[in-house]
C-alpha positions in Angstrom: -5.9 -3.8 45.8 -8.6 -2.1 43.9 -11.4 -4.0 46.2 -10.2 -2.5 49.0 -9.7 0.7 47.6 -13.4 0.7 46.6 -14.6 -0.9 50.2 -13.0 1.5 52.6 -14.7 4.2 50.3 -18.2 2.8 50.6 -17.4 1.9 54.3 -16.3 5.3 55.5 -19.5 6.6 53.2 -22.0 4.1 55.1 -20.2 5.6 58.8 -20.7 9.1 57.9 -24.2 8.6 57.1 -24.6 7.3 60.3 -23.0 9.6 62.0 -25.5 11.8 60.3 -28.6 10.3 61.5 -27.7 10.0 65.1 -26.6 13.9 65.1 -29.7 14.7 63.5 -32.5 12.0 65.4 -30.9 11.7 68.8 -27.9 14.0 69.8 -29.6 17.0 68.4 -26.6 18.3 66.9 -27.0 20.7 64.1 -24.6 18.6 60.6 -23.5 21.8 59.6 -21.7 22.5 63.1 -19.8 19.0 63.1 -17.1 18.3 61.3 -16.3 15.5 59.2 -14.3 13.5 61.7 -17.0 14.1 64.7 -19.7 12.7 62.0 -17.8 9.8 61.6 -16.4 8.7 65.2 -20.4 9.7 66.5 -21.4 7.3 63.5 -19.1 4.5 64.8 -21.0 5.0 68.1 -24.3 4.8 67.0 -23.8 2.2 64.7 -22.9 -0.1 67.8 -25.7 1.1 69.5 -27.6 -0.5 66.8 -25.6 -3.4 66.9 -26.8 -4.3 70.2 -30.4 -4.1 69.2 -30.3 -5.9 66.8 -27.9 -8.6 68.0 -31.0 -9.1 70.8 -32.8 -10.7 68.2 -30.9 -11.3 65.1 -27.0 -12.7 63.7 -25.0 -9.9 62.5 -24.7 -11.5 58.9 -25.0 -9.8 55.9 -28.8 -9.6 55.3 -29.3 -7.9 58.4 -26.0 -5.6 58.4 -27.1 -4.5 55.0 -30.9 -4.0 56.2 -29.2 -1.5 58.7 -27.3 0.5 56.3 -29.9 0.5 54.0 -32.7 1.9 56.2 -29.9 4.9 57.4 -29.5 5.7 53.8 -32.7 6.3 53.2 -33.5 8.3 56.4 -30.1 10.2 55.4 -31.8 10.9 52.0 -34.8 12.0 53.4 -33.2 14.5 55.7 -31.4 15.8 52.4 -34.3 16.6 50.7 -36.4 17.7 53.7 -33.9 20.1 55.0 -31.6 21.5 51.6 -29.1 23.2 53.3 -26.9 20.4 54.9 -23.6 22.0 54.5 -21.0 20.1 55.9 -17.5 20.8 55.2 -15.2 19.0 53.5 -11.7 19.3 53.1 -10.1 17.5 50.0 -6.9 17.8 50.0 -6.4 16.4 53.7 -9.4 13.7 53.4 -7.4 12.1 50.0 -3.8 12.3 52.1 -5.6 10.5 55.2 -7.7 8.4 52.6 -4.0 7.2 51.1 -2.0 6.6 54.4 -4.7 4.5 55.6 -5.0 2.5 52.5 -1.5 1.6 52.6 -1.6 0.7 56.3 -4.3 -1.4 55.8 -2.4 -3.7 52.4 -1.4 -6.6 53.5 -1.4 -6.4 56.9 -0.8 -10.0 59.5 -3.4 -9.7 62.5 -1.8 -10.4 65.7 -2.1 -13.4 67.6 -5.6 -12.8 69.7 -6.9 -12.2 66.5 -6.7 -15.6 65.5 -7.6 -16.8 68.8 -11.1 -14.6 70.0 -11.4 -11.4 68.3 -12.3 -13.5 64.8 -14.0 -16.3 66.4 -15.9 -13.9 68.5 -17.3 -12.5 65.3 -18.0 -15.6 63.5 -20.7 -16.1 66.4 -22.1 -12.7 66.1 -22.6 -13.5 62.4 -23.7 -16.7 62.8 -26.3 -16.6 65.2 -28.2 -14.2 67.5 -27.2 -13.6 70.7 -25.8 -16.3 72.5 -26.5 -17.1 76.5 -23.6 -18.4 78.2 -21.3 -17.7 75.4 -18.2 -16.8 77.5 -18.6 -21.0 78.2 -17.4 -21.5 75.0 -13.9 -19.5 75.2 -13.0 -17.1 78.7 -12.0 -14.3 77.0 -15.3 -14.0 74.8 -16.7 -12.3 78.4 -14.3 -9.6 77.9 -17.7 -8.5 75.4 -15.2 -5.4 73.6 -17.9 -3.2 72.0 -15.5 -2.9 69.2 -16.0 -6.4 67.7 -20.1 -5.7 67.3 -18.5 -2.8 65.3 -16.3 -5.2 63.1 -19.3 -8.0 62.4 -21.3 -5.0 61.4 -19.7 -5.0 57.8 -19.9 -8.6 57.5 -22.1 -7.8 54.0 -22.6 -9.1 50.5 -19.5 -9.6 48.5 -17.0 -8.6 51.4 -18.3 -11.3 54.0 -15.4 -11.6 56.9 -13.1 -9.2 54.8 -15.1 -6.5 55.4 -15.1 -7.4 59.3 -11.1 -6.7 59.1 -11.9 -2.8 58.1 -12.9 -1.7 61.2 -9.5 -0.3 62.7 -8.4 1.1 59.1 -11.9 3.1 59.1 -11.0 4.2 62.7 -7.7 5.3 61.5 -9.0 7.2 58.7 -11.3 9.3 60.9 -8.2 9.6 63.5 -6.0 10.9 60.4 -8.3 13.3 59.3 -9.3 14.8 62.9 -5.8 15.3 63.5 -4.6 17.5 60.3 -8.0 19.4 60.3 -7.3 20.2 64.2 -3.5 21.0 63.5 -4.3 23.4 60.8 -7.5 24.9 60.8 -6.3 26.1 64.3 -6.4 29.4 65.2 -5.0 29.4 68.4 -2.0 28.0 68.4 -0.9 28.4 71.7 -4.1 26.6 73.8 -2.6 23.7 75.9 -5.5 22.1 73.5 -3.8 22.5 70.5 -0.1 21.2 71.4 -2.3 18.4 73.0 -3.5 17.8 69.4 0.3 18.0 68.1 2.0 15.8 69.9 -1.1 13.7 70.0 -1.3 13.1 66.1 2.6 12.7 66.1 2.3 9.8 68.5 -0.4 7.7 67.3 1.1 8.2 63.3 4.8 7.4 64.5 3.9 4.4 67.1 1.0 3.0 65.4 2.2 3.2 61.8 0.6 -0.7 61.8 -3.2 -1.6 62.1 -2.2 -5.3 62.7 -1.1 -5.2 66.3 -3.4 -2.7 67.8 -6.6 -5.1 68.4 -9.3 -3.4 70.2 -6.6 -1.6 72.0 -6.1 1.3 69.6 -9.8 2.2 69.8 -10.4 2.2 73.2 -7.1 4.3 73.9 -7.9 6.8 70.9 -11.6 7.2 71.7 -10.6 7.9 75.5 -7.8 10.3 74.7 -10.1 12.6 72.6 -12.6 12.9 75.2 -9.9 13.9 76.6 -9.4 16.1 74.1 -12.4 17.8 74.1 -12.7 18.5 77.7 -9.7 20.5 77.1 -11.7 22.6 74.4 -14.4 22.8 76.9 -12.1 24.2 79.2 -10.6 27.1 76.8 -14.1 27.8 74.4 -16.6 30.2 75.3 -18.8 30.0 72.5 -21.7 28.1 74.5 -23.1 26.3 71.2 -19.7 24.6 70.8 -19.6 23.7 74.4 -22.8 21.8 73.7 -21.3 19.4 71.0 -17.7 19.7 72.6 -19.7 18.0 76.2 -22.2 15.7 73.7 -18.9 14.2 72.3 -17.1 13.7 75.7 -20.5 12.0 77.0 -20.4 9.6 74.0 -16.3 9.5 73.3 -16.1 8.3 77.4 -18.9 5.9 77.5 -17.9 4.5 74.4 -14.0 3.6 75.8 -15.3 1.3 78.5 -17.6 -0.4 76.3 -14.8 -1.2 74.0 -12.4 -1.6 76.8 -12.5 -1.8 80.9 -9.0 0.0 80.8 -10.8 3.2 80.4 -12.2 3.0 83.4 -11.2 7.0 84.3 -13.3 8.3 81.6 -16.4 9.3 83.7 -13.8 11.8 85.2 -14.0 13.4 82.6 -18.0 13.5 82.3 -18.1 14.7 85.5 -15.2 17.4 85.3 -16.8 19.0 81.8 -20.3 18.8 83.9 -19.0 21.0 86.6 -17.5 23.4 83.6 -21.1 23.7 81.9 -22.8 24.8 85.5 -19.6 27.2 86.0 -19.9 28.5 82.8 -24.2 29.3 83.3 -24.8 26.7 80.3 -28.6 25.7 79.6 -28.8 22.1 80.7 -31.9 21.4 78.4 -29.8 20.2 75.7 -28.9 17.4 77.6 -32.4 15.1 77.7 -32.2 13.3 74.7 -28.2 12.4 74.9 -28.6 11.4 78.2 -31.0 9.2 77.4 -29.2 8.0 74.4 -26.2 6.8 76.9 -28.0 5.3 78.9 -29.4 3.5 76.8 -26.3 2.5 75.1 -24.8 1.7 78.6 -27.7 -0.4 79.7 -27.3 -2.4 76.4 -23.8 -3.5 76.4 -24.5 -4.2 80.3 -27.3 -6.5 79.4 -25.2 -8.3 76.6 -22.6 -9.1 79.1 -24.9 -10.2 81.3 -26.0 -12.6 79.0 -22.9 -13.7 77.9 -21.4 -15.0 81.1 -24.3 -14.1 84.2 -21.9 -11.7 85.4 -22.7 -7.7 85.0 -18.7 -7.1 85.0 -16.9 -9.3 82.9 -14.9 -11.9 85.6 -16.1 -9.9 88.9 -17.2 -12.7 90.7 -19.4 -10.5 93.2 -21.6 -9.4 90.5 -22.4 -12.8 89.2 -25.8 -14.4 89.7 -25.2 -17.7 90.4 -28.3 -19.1 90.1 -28.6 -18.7 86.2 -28.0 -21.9 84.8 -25.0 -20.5 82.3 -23.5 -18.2 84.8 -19.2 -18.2 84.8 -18.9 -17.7 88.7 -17.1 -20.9 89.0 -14.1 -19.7 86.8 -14.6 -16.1 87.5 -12.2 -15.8 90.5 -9.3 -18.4 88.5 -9.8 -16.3 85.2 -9.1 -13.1 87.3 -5.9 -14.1 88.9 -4.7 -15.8 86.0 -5.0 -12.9 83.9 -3.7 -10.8 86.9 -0.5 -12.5 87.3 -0.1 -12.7 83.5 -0.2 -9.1 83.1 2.7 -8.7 85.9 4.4 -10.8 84.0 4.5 -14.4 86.1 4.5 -16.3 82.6 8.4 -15.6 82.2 9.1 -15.3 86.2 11.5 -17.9 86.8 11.9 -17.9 90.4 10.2 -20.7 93.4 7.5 -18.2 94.0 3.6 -18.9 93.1 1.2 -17.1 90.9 -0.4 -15.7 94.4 3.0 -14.9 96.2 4.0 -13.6 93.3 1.7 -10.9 92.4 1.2 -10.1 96.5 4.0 -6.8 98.3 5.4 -5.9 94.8 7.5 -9.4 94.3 6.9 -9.0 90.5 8.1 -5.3 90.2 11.4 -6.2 89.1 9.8 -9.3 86.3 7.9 -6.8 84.8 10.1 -3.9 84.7 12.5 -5.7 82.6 10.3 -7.2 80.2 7.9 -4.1 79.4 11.4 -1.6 79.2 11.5 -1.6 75.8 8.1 -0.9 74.7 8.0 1.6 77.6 11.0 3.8 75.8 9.4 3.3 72.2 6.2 4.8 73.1 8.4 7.4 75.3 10.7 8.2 72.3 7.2 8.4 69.8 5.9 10.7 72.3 9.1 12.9 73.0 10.9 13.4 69.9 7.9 15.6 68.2 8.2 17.9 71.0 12.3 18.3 71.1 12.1 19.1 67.4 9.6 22.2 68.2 11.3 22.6 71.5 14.5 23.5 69.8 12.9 25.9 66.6 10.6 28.0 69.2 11.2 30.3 71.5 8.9 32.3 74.4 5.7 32.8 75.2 3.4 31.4 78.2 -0.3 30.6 77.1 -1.5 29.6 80.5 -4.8 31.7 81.8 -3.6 34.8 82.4 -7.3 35.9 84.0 -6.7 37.1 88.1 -10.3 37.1 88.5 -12.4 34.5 90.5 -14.2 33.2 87.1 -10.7 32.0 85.5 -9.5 30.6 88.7 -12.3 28.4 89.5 -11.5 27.3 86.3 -8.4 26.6 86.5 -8.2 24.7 89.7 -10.7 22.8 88.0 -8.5 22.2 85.2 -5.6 21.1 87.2 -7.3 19.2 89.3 -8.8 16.8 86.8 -5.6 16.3 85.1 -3.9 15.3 88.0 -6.9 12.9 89.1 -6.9 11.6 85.9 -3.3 11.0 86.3 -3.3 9.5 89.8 -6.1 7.6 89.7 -5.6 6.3 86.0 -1.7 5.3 86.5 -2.4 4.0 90.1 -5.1 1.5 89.5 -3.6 0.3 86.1 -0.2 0.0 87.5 -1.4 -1.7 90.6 -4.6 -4.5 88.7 -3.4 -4.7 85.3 0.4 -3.2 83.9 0.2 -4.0 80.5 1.8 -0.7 78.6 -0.8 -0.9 76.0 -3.4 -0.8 78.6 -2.1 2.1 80.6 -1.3 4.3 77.3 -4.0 7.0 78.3 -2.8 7.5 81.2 0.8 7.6 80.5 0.6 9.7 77.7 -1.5 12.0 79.8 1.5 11.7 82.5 4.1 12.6 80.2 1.7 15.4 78.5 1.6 17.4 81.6 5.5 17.4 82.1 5.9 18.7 79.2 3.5 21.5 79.6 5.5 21.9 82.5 8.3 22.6 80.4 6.6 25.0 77.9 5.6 26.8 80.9 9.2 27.0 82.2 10.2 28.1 79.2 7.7 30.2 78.0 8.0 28.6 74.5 5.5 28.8 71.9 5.1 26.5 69.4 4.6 27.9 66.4 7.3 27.0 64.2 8.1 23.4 63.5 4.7 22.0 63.4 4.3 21.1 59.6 8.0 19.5 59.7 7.4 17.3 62.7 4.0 15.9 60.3 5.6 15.8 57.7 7.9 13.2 59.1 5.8 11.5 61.3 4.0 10.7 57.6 7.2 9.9 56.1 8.0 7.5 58.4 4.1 6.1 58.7 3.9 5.7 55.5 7.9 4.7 54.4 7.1 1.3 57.1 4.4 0.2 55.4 5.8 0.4 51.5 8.9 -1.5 53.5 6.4 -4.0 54.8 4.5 -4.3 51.7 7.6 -5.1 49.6 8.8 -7.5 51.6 5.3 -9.5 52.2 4.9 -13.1 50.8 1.6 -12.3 50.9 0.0 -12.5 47.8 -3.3 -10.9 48.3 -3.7 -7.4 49.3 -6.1 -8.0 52.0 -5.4 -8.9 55.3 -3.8 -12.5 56.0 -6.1 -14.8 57.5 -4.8 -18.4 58.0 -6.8 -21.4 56.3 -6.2 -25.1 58.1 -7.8 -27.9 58.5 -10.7 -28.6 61.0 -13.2 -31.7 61.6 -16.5 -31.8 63.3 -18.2 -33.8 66.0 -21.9 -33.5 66.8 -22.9 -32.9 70.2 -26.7 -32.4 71.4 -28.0 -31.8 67.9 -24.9 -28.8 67.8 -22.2 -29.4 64.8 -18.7 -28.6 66.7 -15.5 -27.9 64.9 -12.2 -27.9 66.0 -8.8 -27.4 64.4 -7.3 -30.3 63.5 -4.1 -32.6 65.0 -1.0 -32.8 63.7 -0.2 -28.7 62.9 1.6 -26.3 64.7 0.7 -24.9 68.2 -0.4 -21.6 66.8 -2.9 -23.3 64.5 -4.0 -26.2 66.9 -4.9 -24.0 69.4 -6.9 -21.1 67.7 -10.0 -21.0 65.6 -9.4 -18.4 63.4 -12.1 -18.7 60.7 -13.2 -22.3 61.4 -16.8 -21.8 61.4 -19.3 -21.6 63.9 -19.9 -23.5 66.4 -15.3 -23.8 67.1 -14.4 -25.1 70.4 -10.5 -26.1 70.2 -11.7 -28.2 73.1 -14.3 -30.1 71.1 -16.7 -28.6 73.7 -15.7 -31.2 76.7 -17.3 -30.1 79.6 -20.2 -28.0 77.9 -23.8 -28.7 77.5 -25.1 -26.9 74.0 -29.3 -27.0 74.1 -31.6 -24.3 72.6 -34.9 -22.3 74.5 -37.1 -20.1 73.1 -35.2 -20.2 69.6 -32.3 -19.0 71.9 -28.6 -21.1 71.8 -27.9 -21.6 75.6 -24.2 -22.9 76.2 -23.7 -24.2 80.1 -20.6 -24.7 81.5 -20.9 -29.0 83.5 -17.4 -28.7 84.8 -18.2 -25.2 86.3 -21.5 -26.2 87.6 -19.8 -29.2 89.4 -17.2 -26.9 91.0 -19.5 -24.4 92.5 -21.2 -27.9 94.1 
């Protein structure tokens, strides 16, 4: 318990420095005007910018990781000494409570399945060895490339090893925490459609995710798209043009930073473009711009590049934009892994009708499937969104704090506004509901959705919600943090860390390559997944794939796929 008391301290510590650095070096952004929770989410960006370099060339493993670190400490030190009046402010008293609720969600907590079956394994390569071409040969779902695992291998360092890769979402969540008490009550304005956003944001994510274990890559994708949000409604309402600056910086990077982690943010350059159009309505000097710009694109191009590499595709599974002469390309299982995963996510795997996977998914035939089975989670995250607001709904009474402005300035604005939400809306919800309906996919844009109605309904009203706010946090905590003393108590774990599952495994050699693989004779869910078998782990025992090296490079081709494309 005390090591990982100790480790998310030193963790959060390394992030912030980070965070630092890239403010400072490349967004341009002034430490003393960010808060603590924008240093640390812009440090969680940068430091998988820096991932990707360094992945070009190098494993993710502890030498390197600490190399990193190491090297931002000391630029961090340097700016300390060169400048002397860094001034960022801290608040205590809400850092310690977010500090605490995180360090009880993170005891003992079981990762869910995927986990055990590519999120770990995916990391285990990153450590292991530089980057690999062809890698999405080894296991489809490794050319999904989530920007959020190069953020999880990066604390793969001395004395934690793959505990500290199982950090990442806690450090996330501490961040989260902390950005939404200081938001909540450092507020001064109280009735901004930004602020309630805030409210019944924080309410929501302590209330339904009161458990890092099931959240995957989800979470981050989700949370870091739904503050970009966030901030383009601070763009929207501030008019001091210094903070409009950061406020757009941070959308920029928030935005870009969701699709890397995850394609179901695909909406977020809405956003960009929206909060653009509000910086050239608002007369804002565009200089500030060159060297974030550059940044993102940079960042973009990298994680492009990476996937590339990974399965010859530019977009994971798109089988238009895969070049099929590259000897490790996926193309072959491209178009199978797209409507298998298609049909899975309307739910065909517990359809029990005559129909097939294609008539299935084609005029709507799986509607009804997939209405019954994602119900439930539909009306938890409904009730987790909802109940916050009745509780305020019923303690305030009147007042309307639209734009009151007549004049042509606040109107371009404000059909600017509304229009972005309800693209954001429309073409969010459409495209998710229609490709991929997974609730945990769509959560943006449902939360969003629901968001607006009840704005609607403050609006009606004229309510203003003033009173009621502390209560509604203070249990939305209870609750958080009365789950996870429940769920502690009644572990059989008996570490304190995170569960990982130990088995069995054996190894064949293949081309010069040592290839484990779990062994017979356990259950399914340890049969089938690598978990922390070591690198190289095929559960297949790598039939079909050719392992060779070039240029120092591991190159993993796909025989099977190359003889179906033939």
């Amino acid at each position: 318990m005390i090591e990982i008391f100790f480790s998310l301290i030193v963790l959060i510590f390394l992030v912030l420095i980070s965070g630092a650095i890239a403010s400072n070096y490349i967004l341009k952004i002034n430490i003393n005007n960010l808060e603590v929770y924008e240093i640390g989410l812009l440090g969680i960006v940068f430091l998988v910018f820096l991932s990707f370099i360094v992945h070009l060339f190098l494993p993710l493993n502890e030498i390197y990781n600490s190399i990193i670190f190491f090297i931002t400490l000391m630029l961090f030190i340097f700016e300390i000494f060169k400048k002397k009046n860094v001034s960022v402010k801290f608040d205590y008293k809400i850092i310690i409570i977010s500090f605490l609720v995180v360090f009880i969600m993170t005891l003992k907590y079981k990762p869910n399945e995927d986990y055990g079956y590519y999120h770990l394994p995916y990391i285990i390569n990153l450590v292991s060895d530089k980057i690999i071409f062809g890698f999405s040969n080894l296991q489809p779902q490794f050319g999904w490339n989530s920007s959020w695992l190069n953020f999880s291998s990066l604390f793969y360092l001395p004395l934690l090893k793959i505990k500290g890769t199982q950090l990442s979402n806690s450090l996330l969540f501490f961040f989260v925490i902390y950005f939404f008490f200081k938001e909540i009550i450092s507020s001064k304005n109280r009735t901004n459609i930004s602020f309630i956003f805030v409210l019944i944001l924080s309410c929501y994510v302590i209330i339904k995710f009161s458990r890092i274990n099931g959240h995957g890559f989800d979470f981050p994708a989700n949370i870091f798209l739904l503050l970009a949000f966030y901030y383009f409604l601070k763009i929207f309402e501030e008019e001091n043009k210094l903070l409009i600056k950061k406020y757009f910086i941070i959308i920029v990077c928030f935005s870009l930073f969701a699709i890397t982690i995850k394609l179901s943010a695909f909406a977020a350059p809405l956003l960009v473009i929206s909060a653009f159009i509000l910086l050239l309505i608002k007369n804002i000097d565009l200089n500030f711009l060159r060297l974030p710009i550059v940044f993102c694109t940079l960042f973009f191009l990298l994680w492009i590049f990476q996937q590339f590499i990974f399965t010859g595709c530019f977009i994971p599974y798109f089988e238009l934009t895969c070049i099929e002469s590259l000897e490790w390309h996926t193309k072959g299982i491209s178009k199978m892994i797209s409507g298998l995963t298609g049909s899975f996510n309307k739910s065909y795997n517990i359809y029990s009708g005559d129909l097939s996977s294609e008539e299935y998914i084609k005029n709507f035939n799986w509607v009804n499937t997939w209405f019954n089975r994602n119900k439930v989670e539909f009306l938890e995250h409904f009730i987790a969104l909802i109940v916050p607001f009745i509780i305020m709904f019923f303690l305030n009474i009147k007042y309307l704090f639209f734009f009151r402005d007549n004049n042509f300035h606040q109107i371009k604005l404000r059909k600017l506004y509304f229009t972005t939400l309800v693209l954001f809306c429309f073409i969010g919800l459409s495209i998710w509901f229609l490709k991929s309906p997974v609730i945990r996919f769509g959560i943006p844009y449902l939360f969003v959705f629901i968001f607006l109605l009840l704005i609607l309904i403050v609006n009606f009203f004229k309510i203003n919600l003033q009173k009621g706010i502390y209560l509604v946090l203070i249990l939305s905590l209870t609750f958080n943090v009365s789950k996870n003393l429940n769920r502690i108590e009644k572990s059989k774990a008996k570490e304190y860390w995170p569960v990982l599952l130990n088995f069995n495994y054996s190894s064949i050699i293949k081309n010069g390559f040592i290839i484990n693989y779990p062994d017979s004779g356990q259950d399914f869910f340890k049969t089938k997944l690598c978990w922390s078998i070591p690198y190289i782990c095929s559960v297949t025992r790598g039939k079909g794939l050719n392992f060779y090296k070039k240029f120092s490079y591991t190159f993993i081709k796909n025989e099977l796929n190359v003889k179906r494309d033939d």
